[in-house]
N, C-alpha and C positions, 0 to 999 in steps of 0.2 A: 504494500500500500504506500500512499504517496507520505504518509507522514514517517512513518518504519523505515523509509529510504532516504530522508533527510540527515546527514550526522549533526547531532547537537540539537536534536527535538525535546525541548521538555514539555513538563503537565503544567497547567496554568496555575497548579495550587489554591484551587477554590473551595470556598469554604460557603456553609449557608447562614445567611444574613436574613434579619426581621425585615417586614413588610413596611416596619410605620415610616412616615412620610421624612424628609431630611430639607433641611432649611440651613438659610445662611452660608452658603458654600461661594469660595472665589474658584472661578474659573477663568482657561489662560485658552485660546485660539489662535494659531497658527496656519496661513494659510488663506487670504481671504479673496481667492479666485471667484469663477463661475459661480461652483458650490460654497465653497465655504462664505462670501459674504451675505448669502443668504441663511446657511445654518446660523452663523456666529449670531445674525440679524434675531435670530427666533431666540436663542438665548437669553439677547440683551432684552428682546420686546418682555421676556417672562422671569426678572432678574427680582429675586424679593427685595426689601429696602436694605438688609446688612449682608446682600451679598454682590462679588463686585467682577468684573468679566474685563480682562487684559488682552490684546490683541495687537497682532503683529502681523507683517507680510513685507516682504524683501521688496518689492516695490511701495514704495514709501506714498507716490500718490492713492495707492489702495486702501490701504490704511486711513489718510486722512479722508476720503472718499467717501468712504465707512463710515466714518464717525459722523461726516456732515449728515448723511442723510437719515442715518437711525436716529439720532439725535433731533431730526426736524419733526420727523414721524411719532417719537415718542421723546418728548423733551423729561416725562417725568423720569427715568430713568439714568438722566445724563450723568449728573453727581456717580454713576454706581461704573461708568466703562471709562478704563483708562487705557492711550494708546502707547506701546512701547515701540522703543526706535531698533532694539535687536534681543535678538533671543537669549542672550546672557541676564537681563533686564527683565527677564519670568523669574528669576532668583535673585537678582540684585535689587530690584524695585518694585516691588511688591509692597502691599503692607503688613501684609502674612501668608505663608504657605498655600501655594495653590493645591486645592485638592484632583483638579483636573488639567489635564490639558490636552487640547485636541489639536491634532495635526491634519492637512490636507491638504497635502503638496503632489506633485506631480509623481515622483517617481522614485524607487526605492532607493535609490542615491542621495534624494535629500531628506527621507525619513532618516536613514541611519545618519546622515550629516545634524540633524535639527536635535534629534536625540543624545549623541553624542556630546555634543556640546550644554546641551542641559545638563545630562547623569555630570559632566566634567564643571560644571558652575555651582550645583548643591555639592557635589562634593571638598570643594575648593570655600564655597560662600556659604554654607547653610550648617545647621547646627541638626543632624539628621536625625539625632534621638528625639526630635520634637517635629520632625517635618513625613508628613505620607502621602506620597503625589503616584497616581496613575496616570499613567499616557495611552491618551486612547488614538491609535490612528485609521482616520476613516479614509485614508488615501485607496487606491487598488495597485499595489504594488506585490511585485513575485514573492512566491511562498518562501522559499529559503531567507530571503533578506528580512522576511519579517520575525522568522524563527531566529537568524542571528541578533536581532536588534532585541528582540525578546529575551535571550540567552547574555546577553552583554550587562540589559539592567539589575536583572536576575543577581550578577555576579557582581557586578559593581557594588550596587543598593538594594539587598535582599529582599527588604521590606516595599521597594517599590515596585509597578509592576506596569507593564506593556501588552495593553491590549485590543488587536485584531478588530475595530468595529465598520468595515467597509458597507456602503448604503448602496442603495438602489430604486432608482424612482426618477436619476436625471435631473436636470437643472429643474422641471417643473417642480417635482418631488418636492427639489429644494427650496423654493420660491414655497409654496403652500405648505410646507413644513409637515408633509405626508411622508417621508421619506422610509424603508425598508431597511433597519440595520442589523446586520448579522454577526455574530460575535462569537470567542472561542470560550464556551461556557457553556455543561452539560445540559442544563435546564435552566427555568428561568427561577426556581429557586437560586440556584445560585449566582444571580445578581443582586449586587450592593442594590440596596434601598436607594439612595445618593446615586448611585450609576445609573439606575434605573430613570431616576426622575430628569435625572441630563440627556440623555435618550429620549424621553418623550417630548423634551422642549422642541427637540428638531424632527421627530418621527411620529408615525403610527404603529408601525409595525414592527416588533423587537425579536428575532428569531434566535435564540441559541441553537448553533451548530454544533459542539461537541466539545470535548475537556481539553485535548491536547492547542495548543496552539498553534496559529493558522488555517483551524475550520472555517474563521470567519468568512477567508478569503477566499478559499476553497470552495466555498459558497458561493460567492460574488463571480469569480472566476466561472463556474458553473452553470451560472444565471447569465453574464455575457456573454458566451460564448451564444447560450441560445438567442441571446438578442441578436447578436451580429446576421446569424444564418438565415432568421427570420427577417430578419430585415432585409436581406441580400435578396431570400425570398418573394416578398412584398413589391420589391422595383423588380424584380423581375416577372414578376405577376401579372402587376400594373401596367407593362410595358408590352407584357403579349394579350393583354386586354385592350389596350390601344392598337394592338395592331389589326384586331380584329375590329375596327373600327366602333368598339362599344361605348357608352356614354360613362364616361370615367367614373361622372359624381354618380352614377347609378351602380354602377358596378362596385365601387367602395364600401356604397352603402348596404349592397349586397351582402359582401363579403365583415361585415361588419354584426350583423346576425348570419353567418354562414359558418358551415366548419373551418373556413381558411380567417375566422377571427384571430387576432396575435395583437398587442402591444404596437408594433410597426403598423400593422393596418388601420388602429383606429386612435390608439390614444395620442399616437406620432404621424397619422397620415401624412403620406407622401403629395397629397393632392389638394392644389391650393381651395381654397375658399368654402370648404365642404364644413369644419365645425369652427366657422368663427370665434363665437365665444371662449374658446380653448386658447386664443393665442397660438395657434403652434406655429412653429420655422417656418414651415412651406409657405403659410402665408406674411413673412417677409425676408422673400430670398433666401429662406434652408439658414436665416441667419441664428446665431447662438444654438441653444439646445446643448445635444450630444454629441461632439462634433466628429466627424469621421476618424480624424487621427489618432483622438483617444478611444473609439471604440476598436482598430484597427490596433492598438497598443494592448487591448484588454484581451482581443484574438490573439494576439501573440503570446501572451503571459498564460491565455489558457490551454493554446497547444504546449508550450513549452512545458506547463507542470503535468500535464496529458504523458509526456513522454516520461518526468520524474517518477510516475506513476504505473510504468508500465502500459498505458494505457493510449490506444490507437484511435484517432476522433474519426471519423471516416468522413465527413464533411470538413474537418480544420484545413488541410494544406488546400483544397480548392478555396477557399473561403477567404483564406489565409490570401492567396494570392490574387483575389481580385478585389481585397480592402489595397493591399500594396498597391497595386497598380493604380486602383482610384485615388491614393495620396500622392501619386506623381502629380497629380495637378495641382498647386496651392489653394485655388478657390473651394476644389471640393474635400482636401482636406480638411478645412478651415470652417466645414459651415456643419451643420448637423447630418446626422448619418442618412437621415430620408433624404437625400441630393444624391443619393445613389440610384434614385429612381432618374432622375434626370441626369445624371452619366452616363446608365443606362442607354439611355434616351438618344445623347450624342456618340455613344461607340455605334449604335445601329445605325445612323449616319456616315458617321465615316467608315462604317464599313458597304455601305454601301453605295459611296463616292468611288471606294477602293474598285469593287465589282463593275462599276459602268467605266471609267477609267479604263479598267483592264478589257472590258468585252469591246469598248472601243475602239482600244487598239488593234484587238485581233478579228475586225471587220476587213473585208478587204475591198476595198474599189474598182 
């Protein structure tokens, strides 16, 4: 199995914790991209009055960004979010110990970079027999990095701990603070009270995937994967329904109460102007959303632990290779994954520029 085959896999050491409610916690947010300035958002919007939410992102206009606009939205809260200029400043400037802190950076290189340099600032700056911080990273970053970065705190700082909460629900998810988090924790007995209620500020949906650490992602990874395929599905669906000269918005809507219903078909339609009210990409330019390059990044990470695992996708390397090829272009790497329907759209063009071209040629006069 994929986790047996990791060296240096440990058990999360979870213990079970009471249900009753936990108040007054500071929390620290890393990360305030696509996703995260909308999580960190839902936090601050639901911060009690003694508790205080610290936030950081390596682009510094992010950051102030941030603050203008939550701040305008909910001024009562302002006094309670403080913005930090670098991650050293989670442990130096603080006004006491954070009990969380959440990361959601791009890619396993800078979890273990953001990480490192924390466990190295409480240990240098902090007085540990008084201090218990959990790190929660909701990035979707590879299995192994997330078991070493697990394994590091572990040894470092016993008592703290690193854990696995990657989401799922996409920028909407995150905007409407619906999001799907999945976590390496046998049951949901064994979630802290406190971790729980941090989870809900930003989600609905709280799944424990199993004890060892990096079920969470394994999860996530798992659930990608079927998005990608489906999705890849979907434009190409939509595209041999077009060719059959069908009425698009009819056929959507078909397949919408049909067995080819999916995520990509309805709640991410590829097809402009069909559910308004949703806001989605399609209807402005496939812009924001999920964007291909990261879903093409998430394909990669789940064929790749596919392999740690023994285990053969039979759909990954075709899959595999026609998100690759649609990231050659920047525009459609750049925009949400349903613009794969309209790449689609332009390979069957030029493929069939290519075919009159060539029968052109081999006409003879």
């Amino acid at each position: 199995m994929l986790f047996s085959n990791i060296r240096g896999i440990s058990k999360t050491g979870c213990k079970y914790f009471s249900t009753s409610s936990v108040s007054n916690t500071n929390y620290g947010f890393i990360g305030l991209g696509q996703m995260g300035q909308h999580m960190a958002r839902h936090i601050y919007n639901k911060l009690q009055p003694d508790d205080k939410l610290y936030v950081y992102d390596t682009v510094a206009e992010s950051t102030s960004n941030f603050v203008d606009e939550v701040t305008k939205i909910t001024p009562a809260n302002k006094d309670l979010l403080v913005p930090l200029h670098s991650i050293g400043e989670f442990v130096t400037n603080v006004d006491s110990q954070l009990e969380y802190i959440v990361t959601m950076v791009p890619e396993g290189k800078h979890v273990k970079s953001v990480i490192e340099e924390l466990v190295s600032n409480y240990k240098n700056h902090s007085d540990l027999t008084s201090t218990n911080t959990t790190f929660l990273d909701s990035s979707t970053i590879d299995i192994p990095t997330s078991v070493e970065v697990h394994k590091y705190v572990k040894e470092q700082i016993n008592h703290f701990d690193f854990i696995d909460t990657p989401v799922s629900g996409g920028v909407a998810g995150a905007r409407k603070g619906t999001l799907s988090f999945m976590l390496s924790r046998q049951s949901h007995d064994d979630i802290d009270s406190s971790l729980l209620s941090l989870l809900q500020k930003m989600g609905t949906n709280i799944f424990p995937c199993g004890l060892d650490h990096g079920t969470g992602l394994a999860a996530k990874l798992s659930n990608n994967y079927l998005l990608a395929v489906t999705n890849l599905a979907v434009a190409d669906s939509f595209q041999l329904a077009k060719s059959f000269n069908l009425n698009l918005a009819n056929y959507a809507k078909l397949v919408s109460v049909s067995t080819g219903k999916s995520w990509a078909s309805v709640d991410n339609c590829p097809i402009p102007s069909l559910y308004p009210q949703n806001n989605l990409p399609c209807d402005i330019g496939y812009k924001g959303g999920f964007v291909t390059k990261l879903t093409k990044k998430d394909l990669v990470l789940a064929t790749e632990s596919a392999k740690l695992n023994d285990r053969y996708l039979f759909l990954g390397d075709i899959s595999r290779k026609w998100y690759e090829s649609a990231c050659e272009r920047e525009d459609i790497a750049n925009r949400d994954l349903s613009v794969l329907y309209e790449w689609l759209g332009d390979l069957e063009q030029q493929n069939k520029s290519l075919v009159d071209k060539k029968t052109h040629k081999n006409v003879k006069v």
